[in-house]
N, CA, C and O atoms as a GROMACS GRO file, in nm:
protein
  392
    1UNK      N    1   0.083  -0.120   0.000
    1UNK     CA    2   0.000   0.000   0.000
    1UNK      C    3   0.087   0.126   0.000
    1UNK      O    4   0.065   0.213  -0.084
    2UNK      N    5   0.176   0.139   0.080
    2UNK     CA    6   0.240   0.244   0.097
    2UNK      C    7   0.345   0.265  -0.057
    2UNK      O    8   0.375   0.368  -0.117
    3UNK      N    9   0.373   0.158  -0.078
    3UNK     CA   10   0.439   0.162  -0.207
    3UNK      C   11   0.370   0.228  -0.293
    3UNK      O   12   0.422   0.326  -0.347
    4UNK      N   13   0.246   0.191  -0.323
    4UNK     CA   14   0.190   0.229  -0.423
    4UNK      C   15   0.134   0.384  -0.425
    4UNK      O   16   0.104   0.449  -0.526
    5UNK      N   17   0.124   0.436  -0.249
    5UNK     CA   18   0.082   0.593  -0.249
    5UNK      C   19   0.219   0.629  -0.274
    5UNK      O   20   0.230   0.725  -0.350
    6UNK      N   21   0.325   0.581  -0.234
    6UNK     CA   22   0.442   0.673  -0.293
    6UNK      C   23   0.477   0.642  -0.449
    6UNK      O   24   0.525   0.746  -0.494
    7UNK      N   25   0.474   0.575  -0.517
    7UNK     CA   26   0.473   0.592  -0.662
    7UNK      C   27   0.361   0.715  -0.734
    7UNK      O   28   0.387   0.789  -0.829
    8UNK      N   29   0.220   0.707  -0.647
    8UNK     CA   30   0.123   0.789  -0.717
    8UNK      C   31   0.189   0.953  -0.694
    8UNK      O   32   0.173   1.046  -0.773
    9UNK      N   33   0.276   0.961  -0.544
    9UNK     CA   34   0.334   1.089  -0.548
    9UNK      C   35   0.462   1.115  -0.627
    9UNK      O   36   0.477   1.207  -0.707
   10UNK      N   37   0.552   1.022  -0.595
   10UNK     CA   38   0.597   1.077  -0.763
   10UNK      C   39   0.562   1.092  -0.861
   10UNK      O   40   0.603   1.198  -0.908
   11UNK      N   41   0.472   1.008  -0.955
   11UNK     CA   42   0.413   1.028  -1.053
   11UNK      C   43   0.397   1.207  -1.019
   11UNK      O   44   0.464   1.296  -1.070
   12UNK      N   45   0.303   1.220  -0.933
   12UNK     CA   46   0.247   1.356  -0.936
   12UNK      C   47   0.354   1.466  -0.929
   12UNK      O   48   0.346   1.570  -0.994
   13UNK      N   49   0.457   1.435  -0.843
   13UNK     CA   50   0.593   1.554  -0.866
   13UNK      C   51   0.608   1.557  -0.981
   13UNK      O   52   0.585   1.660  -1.043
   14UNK      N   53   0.662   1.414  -1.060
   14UNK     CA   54   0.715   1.448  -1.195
   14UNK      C   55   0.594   1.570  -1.269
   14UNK      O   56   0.627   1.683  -1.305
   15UNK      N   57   0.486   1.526  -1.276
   15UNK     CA   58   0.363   1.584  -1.380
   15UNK      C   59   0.403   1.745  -1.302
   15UNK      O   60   0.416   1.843  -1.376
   16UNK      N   61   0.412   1.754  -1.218
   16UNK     CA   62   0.429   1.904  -1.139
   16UNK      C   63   0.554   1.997  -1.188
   16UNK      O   64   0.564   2.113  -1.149
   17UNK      N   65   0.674   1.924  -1.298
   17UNK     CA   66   0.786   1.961  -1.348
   17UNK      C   67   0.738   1.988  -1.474
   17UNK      O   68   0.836   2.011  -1.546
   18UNK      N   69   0.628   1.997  -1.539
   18UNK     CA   70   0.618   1.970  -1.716
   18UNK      C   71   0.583   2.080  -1.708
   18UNK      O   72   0.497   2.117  -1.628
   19UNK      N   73   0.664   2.180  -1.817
   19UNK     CA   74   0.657   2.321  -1.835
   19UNK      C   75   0.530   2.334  -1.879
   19UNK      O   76   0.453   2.405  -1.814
   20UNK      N   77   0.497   2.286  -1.965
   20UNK     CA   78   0.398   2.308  -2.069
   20UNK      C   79   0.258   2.307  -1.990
   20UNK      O   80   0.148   2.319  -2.045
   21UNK      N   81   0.285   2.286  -1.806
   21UNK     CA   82   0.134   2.286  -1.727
   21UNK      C   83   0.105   2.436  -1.709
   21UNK      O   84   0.198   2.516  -1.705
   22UNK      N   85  -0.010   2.470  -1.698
   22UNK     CA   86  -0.021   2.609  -1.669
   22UNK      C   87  -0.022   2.617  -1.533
   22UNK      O   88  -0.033   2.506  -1.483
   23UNK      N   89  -0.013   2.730  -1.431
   23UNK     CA   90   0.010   2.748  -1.308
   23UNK      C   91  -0.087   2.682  -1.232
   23UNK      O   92  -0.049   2.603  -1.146
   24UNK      N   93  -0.239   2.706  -1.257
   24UNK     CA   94  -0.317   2.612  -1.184
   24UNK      C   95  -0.322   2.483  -1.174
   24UNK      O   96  -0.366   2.429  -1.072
   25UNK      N   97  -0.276   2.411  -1.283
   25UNK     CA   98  -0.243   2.277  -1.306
   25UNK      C   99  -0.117   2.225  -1.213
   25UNK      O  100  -0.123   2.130  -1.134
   26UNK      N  101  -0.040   2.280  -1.230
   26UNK     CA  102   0.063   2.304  -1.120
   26UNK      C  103   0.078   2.335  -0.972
   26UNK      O  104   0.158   2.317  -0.881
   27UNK      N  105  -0.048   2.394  -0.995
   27UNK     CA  106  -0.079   2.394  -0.818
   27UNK      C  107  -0.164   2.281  -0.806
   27UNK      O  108  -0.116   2.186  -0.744
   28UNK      N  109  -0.265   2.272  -0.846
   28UNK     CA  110  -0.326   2.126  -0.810
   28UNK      C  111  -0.268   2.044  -0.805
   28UNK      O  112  -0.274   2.001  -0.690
   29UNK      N  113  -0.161   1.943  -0.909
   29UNK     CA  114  -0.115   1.872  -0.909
   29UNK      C  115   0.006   1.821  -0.790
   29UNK      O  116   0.053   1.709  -0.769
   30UNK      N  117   0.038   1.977  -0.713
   30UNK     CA  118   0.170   1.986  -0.610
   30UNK      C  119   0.093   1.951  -0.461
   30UNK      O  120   0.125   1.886  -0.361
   31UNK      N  121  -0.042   2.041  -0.508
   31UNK     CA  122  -0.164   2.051  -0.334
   31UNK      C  123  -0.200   1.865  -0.337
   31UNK      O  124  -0.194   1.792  -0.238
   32UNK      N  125  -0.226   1.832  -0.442
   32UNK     CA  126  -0.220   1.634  -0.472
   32UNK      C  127  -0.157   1.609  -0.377
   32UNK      O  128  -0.185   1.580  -0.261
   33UNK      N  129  -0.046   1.624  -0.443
   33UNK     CA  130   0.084   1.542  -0.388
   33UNK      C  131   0.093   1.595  -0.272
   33UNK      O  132   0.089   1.499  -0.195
   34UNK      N  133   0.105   1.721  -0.193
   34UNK     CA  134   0.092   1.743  -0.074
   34UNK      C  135  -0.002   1.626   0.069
   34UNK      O  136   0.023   1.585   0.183
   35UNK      N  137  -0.096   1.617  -0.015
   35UNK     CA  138  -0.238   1.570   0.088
   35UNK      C  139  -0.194   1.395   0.082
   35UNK      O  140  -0.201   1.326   0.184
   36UNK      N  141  -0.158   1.349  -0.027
   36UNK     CA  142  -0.095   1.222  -0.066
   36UNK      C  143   0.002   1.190   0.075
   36UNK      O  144  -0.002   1.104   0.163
   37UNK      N  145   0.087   1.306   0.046
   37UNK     CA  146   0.223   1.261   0.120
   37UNK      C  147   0.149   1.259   0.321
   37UNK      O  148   0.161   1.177   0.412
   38UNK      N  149   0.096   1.358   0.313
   38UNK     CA  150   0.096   1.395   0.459
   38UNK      C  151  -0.015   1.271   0.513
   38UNK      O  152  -0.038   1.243   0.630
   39UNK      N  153  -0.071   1.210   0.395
   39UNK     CA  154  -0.190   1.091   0.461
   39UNK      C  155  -0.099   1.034   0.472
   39UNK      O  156  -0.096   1.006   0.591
   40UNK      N  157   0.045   0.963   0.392
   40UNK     CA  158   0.122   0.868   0.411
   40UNK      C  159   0.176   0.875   0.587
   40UNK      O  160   0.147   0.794   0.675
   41UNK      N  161   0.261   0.999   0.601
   41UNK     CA  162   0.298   1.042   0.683
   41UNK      C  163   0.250   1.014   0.822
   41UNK      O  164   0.320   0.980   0.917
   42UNK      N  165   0.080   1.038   0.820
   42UNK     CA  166  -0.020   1.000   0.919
   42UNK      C  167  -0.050   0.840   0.927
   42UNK      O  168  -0.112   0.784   1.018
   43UNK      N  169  -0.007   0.792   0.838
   43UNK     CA  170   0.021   0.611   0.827
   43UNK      C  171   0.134   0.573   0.934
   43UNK      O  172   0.117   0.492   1.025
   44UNK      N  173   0.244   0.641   0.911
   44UNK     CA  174   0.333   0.603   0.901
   44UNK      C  175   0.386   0.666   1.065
   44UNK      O  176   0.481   0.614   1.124
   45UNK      N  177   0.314   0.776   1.118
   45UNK     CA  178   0.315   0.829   1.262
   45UNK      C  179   0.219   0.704   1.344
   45UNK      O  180   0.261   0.638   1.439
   46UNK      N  181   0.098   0.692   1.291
   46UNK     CA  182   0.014   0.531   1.347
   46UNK      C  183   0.104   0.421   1.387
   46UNK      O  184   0.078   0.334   1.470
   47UNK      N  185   0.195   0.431   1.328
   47UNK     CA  186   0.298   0.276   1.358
   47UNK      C  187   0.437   0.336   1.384
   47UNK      O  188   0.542   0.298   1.330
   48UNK      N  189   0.420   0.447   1.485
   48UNK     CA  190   0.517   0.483   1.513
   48UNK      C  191   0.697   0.491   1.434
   48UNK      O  192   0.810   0.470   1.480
   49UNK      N  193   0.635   0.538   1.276
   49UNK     CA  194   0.758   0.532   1.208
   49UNK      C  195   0.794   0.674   1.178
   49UNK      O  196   0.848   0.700   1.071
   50UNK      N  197   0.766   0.774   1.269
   50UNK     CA  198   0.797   0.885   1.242
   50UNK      C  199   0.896   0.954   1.408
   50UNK      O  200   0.862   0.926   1.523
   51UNK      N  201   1.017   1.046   1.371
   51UNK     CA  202   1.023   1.068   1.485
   51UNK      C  203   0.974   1.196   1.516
   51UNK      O  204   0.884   1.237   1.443
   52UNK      N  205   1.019   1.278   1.621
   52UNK     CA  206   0.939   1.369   1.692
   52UNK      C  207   0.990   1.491   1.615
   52UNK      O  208   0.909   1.572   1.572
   53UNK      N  209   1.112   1.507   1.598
   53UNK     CA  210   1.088   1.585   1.459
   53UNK      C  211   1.026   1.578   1.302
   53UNK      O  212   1.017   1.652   1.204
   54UNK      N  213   1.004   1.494   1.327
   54UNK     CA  214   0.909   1.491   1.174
   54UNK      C  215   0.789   1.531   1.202
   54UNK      O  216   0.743   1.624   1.137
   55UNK      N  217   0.732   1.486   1.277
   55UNK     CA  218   0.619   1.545   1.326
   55UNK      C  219   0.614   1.713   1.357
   55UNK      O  220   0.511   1.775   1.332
   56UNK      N  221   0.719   1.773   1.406
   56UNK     CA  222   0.716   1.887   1.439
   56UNK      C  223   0.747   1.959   1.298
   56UNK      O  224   0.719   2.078   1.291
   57UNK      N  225   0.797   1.903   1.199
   57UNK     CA  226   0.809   1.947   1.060
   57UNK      C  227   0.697   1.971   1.003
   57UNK      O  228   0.664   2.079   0.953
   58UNK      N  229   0.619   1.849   1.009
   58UNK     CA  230   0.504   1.835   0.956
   58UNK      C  231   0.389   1.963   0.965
   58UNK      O  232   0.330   2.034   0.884
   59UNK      N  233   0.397   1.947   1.125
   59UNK     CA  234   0.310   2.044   1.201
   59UNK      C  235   0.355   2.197   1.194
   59UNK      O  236   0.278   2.281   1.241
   60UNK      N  237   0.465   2.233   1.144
   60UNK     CA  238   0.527   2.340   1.121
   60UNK      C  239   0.481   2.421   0.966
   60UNK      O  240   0.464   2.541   0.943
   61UNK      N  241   0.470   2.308   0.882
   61UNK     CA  242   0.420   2.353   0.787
   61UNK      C  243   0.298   2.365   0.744
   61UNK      O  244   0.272   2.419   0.636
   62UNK      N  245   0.192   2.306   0.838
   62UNK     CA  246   0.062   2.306   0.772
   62UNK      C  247   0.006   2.422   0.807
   62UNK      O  248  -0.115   2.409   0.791
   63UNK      N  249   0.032   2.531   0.849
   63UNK     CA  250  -0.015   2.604   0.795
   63UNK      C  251   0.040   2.724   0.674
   63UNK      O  252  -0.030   2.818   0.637
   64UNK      N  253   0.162   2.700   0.629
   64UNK     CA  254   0.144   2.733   0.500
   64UNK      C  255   0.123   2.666   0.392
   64UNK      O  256   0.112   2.731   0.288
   65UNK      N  257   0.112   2.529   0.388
   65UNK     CA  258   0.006   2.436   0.324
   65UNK      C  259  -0.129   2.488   0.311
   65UNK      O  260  -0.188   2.482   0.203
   66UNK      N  261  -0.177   2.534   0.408
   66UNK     CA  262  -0.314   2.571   0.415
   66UNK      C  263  -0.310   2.696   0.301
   66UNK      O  264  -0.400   2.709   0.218
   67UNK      N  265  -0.228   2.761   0.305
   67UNK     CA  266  -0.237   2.891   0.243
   67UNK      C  267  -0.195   2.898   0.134
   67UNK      O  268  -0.231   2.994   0.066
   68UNK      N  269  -0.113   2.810   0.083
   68UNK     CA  270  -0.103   2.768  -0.027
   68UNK      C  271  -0.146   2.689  -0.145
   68UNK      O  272  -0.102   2.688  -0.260
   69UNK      N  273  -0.238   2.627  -0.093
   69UNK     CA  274  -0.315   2.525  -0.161
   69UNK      C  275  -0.497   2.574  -0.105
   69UNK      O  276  -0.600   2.546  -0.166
   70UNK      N  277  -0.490   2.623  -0.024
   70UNK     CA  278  -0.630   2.706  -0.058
   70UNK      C  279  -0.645   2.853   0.016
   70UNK      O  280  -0.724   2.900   0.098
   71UNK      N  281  -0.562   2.888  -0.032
   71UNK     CA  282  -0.600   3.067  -0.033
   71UNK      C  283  -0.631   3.089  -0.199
   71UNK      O  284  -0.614   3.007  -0.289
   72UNK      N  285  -0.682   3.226  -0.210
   72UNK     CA  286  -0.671   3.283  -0.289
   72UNK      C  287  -0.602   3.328  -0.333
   72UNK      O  288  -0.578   3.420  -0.255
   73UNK      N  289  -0.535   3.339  -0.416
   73UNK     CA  290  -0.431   3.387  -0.533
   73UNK      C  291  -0.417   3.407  -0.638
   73UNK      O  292  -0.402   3.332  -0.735
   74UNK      N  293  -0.422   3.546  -0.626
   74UNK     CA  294  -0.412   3.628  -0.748
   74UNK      C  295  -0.298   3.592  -0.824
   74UNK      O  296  -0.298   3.640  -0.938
   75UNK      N  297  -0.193   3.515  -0.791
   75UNK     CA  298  -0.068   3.484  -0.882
   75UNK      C  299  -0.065   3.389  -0.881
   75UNK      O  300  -0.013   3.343  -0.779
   76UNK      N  301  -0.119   3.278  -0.992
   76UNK     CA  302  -0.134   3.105  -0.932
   76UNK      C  303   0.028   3.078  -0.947
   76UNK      O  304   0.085   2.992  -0.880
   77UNK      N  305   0.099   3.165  -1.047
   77UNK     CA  306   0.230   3.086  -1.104
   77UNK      C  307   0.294   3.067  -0.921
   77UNK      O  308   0.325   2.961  -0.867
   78UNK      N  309   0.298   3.200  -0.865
   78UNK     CA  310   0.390   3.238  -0.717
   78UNK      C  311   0.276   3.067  -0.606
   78UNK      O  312   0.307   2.978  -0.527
   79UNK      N  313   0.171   3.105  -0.662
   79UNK     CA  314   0.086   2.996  -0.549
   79UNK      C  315   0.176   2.844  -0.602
   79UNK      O  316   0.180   2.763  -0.510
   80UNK      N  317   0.221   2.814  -0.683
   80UNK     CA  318   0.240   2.726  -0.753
   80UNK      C  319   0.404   2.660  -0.714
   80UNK      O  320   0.428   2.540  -0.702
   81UNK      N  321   0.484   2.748  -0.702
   81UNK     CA  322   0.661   2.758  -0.688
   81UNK      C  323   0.582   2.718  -0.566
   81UNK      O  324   0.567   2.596  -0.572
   82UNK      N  325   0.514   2.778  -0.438
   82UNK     CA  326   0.542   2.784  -0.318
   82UNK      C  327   0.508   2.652  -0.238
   82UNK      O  328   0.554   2.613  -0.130
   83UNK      N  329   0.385   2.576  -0.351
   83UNK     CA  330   0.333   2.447  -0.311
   83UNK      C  331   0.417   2.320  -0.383
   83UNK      O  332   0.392   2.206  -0.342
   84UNK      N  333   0.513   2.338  -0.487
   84UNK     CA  334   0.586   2.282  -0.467
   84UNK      C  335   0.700   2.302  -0.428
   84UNK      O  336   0.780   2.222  -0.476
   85UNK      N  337   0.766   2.415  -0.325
   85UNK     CA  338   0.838   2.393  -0.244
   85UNK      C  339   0.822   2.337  -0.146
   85UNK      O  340   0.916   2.280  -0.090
   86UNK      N  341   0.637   2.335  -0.071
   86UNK     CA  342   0.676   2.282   0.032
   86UNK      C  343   0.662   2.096  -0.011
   86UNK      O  344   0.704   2.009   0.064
   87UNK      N  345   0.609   2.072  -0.115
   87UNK     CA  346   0.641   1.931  -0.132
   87UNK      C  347   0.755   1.867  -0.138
   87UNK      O  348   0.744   1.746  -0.118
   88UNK      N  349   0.872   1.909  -0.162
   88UNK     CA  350   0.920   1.922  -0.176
   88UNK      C  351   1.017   1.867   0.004
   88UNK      O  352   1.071   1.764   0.044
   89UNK      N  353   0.996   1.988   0.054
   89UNK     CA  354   0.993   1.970   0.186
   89UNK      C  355   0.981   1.870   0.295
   89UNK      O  356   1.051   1.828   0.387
   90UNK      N  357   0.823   1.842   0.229
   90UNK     CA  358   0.771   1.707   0.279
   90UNK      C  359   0.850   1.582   0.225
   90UNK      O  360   0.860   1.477   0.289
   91UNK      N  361   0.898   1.600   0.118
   91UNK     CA  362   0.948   1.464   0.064
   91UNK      C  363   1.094   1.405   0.192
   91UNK      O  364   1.123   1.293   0.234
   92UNK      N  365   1.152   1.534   0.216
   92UNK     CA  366   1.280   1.514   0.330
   92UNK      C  367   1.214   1.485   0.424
   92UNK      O  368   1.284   1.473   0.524
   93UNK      N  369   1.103   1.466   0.443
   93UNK     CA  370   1.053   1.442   0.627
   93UNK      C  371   0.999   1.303   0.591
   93UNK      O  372   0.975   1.241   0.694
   94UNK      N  373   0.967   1.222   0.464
   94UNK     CA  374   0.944   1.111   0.440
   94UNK      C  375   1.029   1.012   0.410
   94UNK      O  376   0.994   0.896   0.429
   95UNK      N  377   1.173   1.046   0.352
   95UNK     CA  378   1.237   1.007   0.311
   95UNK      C  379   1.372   0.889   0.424
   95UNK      O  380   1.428   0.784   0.393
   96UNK      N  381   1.380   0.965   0.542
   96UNK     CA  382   1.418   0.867   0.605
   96UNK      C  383   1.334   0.786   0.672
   96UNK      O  384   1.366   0.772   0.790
   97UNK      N  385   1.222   0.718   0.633
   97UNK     CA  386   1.138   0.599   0.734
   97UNK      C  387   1.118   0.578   0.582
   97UNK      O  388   1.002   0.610   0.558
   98UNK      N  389   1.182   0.537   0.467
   98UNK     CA  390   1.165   0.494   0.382
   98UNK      C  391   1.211   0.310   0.370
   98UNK      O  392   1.191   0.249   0.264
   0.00000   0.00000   0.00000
């Protein structure tokens, strides 16, 4: 299972790199992969495979998650860089309980 939500989030990073997406496409596709990763994450805190900094990572960022993936924005391209930075982000807080 977990295999397979982390393949669907790469898939979704890669699609989040293709120039040719327009900014909203790009944000959806990053806010995806965001909600993807952080359900994994919440798997993966259940069975105690997270440590107490990851968690405090986690919890550090959701709220500019929140604001990034649903505020309003008048600049989807800037909404877009910022949600996949923090995926980005998230990927280092998943990456060692790999």
């Amino acid at each position: 299972m977990k295999k397979l939500v982390l393949l669907c989030m790469l898939t979704l990073v890669g699609c989040a790199d293709i120039p040719r997406l327009s900014p909203e496409q790009k944000l959806l596709l990053s806010c995806q992969g965001i909600a993807t990763t952080i359900a994994t994450l919440a798997i993966l805190k259940t069975q105690n495979k997270l440590t107490d900094a990851a968690v405090d990572t986690v919890n550090a960022l959701r709220p500019t998650i929140e604001v990034a993936c649903a505020g309003n924005w008048t600049d989807q391209a800037q909404a877009a860089t910022l949600a996949e930075a923090l995926l980005e982000k998230l990927k280092t807080v998943q990456e060692p309980v790999q």
